[in-house]
PyMOL CGO cylinders between C-alpha atoms (Angstrom):
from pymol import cmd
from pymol.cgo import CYLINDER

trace = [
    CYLINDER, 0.00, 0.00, 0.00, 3.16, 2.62, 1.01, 0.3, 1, 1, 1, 1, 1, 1,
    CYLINDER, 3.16, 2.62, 1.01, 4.37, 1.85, -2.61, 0.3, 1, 1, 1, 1, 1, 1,
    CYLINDER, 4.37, 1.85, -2.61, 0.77, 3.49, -4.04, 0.3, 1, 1, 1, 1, 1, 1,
    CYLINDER, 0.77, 3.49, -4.04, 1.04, 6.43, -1.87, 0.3, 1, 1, 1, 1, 1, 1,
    CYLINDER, 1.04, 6.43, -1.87, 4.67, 7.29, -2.96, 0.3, 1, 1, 1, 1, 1, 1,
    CYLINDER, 4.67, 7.29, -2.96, 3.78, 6.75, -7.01, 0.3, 1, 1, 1, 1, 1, 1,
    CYLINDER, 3.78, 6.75, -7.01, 0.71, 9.23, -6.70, 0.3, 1, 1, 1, 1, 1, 1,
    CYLINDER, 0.71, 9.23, -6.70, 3.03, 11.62, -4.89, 0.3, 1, 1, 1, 1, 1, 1,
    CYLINDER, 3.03, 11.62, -4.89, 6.07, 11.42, -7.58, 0.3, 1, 1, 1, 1, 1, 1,
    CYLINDER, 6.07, 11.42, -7.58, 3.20, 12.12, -10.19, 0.3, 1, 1, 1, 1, 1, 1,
    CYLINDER, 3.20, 12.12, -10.19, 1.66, 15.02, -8.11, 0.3, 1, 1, 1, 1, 1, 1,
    CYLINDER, 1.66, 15.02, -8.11, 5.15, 16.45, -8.03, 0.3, 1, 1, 1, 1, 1, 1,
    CYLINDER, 5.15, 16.45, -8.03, 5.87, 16.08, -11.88, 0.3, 1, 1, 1, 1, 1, 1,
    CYLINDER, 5.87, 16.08, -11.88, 2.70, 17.72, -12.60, 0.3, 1, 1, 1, 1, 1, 1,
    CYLINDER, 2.70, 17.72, -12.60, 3.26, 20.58, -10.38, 0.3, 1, 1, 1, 1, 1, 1,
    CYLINDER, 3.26, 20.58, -10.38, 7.22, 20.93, -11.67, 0.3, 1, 1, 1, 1, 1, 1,
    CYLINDER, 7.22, 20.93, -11.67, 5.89, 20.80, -15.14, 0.3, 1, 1, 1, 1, 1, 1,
    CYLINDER, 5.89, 20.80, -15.14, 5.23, 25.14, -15.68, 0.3, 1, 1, 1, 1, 1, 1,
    CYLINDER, 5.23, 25.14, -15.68, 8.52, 25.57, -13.63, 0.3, 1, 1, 1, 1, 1, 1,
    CYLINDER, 8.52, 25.57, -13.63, 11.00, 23.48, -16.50, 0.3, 1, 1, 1, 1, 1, 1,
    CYLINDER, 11.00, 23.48, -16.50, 9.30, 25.29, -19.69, 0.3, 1, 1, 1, 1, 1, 1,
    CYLINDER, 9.30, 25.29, -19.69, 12.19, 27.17, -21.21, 0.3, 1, 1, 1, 1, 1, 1,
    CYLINDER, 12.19, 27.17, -21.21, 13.32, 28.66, -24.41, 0.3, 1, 1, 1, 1, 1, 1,
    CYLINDER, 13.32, 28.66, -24.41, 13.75, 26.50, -27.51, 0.3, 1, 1, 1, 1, 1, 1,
    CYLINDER, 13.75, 26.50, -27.51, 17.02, 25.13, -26.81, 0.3, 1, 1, 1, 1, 1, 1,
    CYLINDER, 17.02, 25.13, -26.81, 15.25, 22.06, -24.99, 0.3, 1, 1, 1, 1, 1, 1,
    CYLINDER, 15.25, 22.06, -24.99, 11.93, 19.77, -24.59, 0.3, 1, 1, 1, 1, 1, 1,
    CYLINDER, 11.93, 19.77, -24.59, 10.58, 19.01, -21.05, 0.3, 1, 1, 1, 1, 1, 1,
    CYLINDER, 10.58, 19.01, -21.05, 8.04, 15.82, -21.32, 0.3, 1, 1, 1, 1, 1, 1,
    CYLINDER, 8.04, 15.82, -21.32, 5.71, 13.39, -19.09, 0.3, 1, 1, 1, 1, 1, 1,
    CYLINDER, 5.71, 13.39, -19.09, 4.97, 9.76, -20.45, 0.3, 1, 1, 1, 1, 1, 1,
    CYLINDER, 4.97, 9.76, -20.45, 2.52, 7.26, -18.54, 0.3, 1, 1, 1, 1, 1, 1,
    CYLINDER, 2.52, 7.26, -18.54, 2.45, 3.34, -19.36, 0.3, 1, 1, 1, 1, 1, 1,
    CYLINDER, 2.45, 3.34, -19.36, 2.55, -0.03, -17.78, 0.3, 1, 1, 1, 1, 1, 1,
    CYLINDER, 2.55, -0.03, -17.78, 5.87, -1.72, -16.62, 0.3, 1, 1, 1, 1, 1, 1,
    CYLINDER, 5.87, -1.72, -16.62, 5.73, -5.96, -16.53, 0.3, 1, 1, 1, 1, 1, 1,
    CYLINDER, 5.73, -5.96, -16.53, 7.97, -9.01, -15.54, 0.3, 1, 1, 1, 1, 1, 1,
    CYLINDER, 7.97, -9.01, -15.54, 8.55, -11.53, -18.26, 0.3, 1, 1, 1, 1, 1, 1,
    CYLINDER, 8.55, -11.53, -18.26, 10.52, -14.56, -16.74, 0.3, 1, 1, 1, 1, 1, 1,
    CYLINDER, 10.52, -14.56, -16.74, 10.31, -17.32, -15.04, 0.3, 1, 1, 1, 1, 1, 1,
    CYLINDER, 10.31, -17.32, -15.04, 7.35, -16.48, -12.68, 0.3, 1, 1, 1, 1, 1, 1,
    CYLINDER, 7.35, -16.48, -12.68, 5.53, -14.89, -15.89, 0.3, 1, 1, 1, 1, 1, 1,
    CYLINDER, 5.53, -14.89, -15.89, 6.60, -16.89, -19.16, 0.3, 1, 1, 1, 1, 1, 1,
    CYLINDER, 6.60, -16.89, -19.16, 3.82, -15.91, -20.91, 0.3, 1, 1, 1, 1, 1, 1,
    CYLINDER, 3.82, -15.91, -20.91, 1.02, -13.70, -19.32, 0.3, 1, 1, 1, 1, 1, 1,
    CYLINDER, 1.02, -13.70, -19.32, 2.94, -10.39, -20.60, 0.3, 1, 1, 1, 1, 1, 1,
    CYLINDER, 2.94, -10.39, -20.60, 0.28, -7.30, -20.53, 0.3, 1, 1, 1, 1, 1, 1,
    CYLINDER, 0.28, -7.30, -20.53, -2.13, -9.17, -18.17, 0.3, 1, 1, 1, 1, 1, 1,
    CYLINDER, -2.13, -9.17, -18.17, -0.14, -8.38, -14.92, 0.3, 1, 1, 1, 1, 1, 1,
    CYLINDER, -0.14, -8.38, -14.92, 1.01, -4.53, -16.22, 0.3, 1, 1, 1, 1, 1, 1,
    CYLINDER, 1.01, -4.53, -16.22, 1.50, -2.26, -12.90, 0.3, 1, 1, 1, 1, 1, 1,
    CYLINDER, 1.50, -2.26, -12.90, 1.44, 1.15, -13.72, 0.3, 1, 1, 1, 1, 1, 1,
    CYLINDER, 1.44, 1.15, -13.72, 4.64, 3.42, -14.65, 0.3, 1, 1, 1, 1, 1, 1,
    CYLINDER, 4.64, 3.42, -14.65, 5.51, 7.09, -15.83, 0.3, 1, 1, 1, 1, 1, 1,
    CYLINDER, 5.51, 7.09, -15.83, 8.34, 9.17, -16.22, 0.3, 1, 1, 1, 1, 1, 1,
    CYLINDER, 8.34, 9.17, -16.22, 10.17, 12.15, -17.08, 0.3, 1, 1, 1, 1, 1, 1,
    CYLINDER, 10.17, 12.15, -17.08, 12.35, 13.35, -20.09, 0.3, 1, 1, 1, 1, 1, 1,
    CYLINDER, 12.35, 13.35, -20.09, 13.82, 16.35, -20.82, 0.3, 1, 1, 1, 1, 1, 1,
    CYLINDER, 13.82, 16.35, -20.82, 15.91, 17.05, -23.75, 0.3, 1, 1, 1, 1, 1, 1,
    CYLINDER, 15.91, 17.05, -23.75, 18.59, 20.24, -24.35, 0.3, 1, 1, 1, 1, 1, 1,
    CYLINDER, 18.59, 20.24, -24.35, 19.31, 20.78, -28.03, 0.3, 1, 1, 1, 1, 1, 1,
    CYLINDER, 19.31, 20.78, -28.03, 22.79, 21.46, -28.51, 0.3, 1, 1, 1, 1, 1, 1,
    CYLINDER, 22.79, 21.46, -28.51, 22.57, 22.12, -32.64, 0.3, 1, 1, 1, 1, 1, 1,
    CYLINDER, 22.57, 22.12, -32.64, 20.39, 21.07, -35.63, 0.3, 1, 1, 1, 1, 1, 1,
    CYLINDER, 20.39, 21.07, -35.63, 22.40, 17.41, -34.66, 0.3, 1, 1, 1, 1, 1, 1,
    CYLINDER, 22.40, 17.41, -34.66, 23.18, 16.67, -31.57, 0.3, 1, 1, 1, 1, 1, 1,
    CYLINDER, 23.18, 16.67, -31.57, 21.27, 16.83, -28.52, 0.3, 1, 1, 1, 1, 1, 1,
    CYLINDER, 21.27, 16.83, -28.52, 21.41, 15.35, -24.85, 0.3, 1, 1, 1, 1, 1, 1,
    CYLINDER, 21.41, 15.35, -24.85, 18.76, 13.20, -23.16, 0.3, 1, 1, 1, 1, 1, 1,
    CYLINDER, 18.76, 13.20, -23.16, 17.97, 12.63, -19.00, 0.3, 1, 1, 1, 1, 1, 1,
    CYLINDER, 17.97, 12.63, -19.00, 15.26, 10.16, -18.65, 0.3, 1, 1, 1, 1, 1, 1,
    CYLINDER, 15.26, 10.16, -18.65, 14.07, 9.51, -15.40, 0.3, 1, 1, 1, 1, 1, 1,
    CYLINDER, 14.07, 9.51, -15.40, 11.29, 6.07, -15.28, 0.3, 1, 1, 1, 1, 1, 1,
    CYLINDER, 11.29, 6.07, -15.28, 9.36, 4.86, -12.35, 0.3, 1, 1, 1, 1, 1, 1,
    CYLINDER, 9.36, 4.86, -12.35, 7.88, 1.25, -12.17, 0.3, 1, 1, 1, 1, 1, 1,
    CYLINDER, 7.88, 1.25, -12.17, 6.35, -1.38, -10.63, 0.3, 1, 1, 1, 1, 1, 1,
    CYLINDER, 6.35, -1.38, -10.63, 7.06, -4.96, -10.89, 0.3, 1, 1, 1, 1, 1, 1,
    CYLINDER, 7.06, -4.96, -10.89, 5.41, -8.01, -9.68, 0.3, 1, 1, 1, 1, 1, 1,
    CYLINDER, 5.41, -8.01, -9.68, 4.71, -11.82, -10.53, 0.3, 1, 1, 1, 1, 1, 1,
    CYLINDER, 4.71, -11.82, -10.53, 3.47, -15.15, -8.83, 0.3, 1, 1, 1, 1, 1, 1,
    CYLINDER, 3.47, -15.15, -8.83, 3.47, -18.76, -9.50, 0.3, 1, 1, 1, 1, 1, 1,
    CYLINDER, 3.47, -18.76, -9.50, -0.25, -18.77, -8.42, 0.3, 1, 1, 1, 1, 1, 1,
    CYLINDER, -0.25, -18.77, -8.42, -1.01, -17.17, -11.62, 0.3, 1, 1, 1, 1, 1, 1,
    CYLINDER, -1.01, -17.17, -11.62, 0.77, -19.65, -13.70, 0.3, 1, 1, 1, 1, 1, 1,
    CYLINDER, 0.77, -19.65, -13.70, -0.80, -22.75, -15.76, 0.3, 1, 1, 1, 1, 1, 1,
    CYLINDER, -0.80, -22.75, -15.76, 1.66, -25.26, -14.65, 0.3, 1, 1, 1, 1, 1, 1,
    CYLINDER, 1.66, -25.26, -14.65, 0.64, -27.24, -11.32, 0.3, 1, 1, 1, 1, 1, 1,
    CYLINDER, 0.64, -27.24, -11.32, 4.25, -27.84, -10.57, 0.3, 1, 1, 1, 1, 1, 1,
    CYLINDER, 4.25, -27.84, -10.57, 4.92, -24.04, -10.36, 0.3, 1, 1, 1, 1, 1, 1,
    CYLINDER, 4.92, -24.04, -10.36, 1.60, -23.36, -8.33, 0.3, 1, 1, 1, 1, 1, 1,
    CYLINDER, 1.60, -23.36, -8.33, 3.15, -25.41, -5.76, 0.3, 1, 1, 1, 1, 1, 1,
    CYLINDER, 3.15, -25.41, -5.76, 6.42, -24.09, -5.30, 0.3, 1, 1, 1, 1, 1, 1,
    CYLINDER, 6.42, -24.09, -5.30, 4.19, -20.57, -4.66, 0.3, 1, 1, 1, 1, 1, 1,
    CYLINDER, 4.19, -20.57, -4.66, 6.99, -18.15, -5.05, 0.3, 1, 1, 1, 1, 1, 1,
    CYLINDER, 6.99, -18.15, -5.05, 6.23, -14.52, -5.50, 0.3, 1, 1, 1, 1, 1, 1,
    CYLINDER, 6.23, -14.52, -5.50, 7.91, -10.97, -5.31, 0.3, 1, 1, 1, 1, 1, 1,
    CYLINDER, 7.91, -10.97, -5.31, 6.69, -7.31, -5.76, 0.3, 1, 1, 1, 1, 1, 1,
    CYLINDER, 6.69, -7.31, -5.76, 9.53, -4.57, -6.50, 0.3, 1, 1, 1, 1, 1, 1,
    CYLINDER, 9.53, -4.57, -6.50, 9.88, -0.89, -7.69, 0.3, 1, 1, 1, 1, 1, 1,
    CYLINDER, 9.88, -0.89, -7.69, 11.78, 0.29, -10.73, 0.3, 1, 1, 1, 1, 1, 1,
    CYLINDER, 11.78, 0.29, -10.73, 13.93, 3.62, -10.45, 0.3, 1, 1, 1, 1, 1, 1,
    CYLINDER, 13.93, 3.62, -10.45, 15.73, 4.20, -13.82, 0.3, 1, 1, 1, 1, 1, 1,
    CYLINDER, 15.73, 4.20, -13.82, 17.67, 7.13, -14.73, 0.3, 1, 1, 1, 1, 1, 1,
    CYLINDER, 17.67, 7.13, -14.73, 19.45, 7.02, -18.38, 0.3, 1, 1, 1, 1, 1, 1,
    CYLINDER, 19.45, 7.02, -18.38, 20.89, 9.67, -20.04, 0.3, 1, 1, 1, 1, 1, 1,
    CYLINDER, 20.89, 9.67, -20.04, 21.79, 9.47, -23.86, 0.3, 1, 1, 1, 1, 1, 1,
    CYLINDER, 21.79, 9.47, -23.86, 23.46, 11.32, -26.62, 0.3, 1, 1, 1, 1, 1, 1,
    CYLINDER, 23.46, 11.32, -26.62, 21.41, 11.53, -29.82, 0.3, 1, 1, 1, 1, 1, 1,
    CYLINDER, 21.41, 11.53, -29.82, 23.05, 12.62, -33.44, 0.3, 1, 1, 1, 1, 1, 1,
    CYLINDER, 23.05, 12.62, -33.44, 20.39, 13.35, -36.19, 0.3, 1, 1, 1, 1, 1, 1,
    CYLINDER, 20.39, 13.35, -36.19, 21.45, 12.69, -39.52, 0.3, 1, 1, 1, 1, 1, 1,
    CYLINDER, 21.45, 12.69, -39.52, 19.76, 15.43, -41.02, 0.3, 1, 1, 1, 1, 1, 1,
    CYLINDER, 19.76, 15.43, -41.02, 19.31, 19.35, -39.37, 0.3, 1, 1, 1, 1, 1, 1,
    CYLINDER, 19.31, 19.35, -39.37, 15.99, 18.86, -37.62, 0.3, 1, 1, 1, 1, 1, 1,
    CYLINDER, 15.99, 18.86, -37.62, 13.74, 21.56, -35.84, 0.3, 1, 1, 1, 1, 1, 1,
    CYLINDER, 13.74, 21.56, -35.84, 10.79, 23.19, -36.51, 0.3, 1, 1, 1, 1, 1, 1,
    CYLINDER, 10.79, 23.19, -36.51, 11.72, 26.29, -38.38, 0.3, 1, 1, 1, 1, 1, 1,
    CYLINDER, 11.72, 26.29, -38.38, 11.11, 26.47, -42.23, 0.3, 1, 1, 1, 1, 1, 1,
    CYLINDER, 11.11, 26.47, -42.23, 14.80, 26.16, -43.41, 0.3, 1, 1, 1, 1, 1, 1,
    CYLINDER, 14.80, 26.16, -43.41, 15.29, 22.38, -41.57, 0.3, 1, 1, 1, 1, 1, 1,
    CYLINDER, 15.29, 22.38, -41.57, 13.44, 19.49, -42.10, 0.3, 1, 1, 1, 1, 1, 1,
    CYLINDER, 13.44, 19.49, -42.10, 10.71, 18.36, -39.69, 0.3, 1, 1, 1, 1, 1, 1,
    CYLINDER, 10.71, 18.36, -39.69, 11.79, 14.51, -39.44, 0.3, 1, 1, 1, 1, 1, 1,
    CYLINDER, 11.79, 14.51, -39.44, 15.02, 13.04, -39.35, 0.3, 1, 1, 1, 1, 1, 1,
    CYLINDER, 15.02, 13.04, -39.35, 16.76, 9.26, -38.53, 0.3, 1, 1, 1, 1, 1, 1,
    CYLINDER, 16.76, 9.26, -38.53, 18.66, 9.21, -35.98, 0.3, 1, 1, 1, 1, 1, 1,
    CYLINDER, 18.66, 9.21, -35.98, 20.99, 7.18, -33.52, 0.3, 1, 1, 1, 1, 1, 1,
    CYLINDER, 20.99, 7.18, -33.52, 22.34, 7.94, -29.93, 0.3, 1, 1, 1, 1, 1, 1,
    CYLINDER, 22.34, 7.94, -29.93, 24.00, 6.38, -27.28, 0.3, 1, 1, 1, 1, 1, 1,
    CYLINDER, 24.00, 6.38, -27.28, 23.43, 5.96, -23.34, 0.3, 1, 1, 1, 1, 1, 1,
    CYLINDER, 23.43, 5.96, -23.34, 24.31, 4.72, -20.31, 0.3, 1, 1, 1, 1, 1, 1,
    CYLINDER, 24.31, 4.72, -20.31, 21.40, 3.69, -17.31, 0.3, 1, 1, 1, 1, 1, 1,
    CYLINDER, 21.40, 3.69, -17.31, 21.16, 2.88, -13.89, 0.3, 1, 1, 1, 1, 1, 1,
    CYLINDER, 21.16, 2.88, -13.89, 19.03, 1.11, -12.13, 0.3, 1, 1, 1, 1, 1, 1,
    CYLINDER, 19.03, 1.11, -12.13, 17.17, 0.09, -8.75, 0.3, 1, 1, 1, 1, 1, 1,
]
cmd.load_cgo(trace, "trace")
């Protein structure tokens, strides 16, 4: 139940920090909600059926038409039981676990073509980057 309490604050405070991270056009600022699952050997094969709910934040600073950084923060819940399972042999071992997911990634992203939103770049490009996470 403590783990509820804490997700609805972290999402209270996101929405509330949102007006205070709007800046000039050198950067994006973002929110993204979705569902986090285990797939393993507790859950081989019941994927979106056991989602817990996750959400994040992103924020992006535009260094040229090219490059640009990336901070990604993500927030999760895990969870998964043998009592859900459709093998009898795994129903009786009965093992279980519930966790949280912090991540925090940050990435460096190089667009092959200039991309923005003005009329002299184009507004779609491919792209690749590179990053490093953490997580708990």
């Amino acid at each position: 139940m403590k783990s509820i309490y804490g997700f609805r604050f972290f999402f209270l405070v996101m929405i509330l920090w949102q007006p205070v991270a709007v800046s000039a056009q050198n950067g994006e600022f973002g929110l993204f909600l979705g569902g986090s699952y285990y797939n393993g050997e507790l859950n081989p094969s019941k994927h979106v059926i056991v989602s817990q709910p996750a959400a994040g934040i992103f924020y992006d600073l535009h260094l040229n038409p090219r490059y640009s950084v990336r901070t990604i923060f993500t927030y999760g819940q895990l969870e998964a039981s043998d009592k859900s399972s459709d093998i009898g042999l795994s129903q009786f071992r009965d093992l279980k676990f519930e966790a949280r997911l912090l991540d925090l990634s940050g990435q460096i992203v190089f667009n092959f073509l200039e991309f923005g939103n003005t009329l002299n770049v184009k507004p779609y490009t491919p792209y690749i980057f590179v990053g490093l996470a953490v997580f708990n």
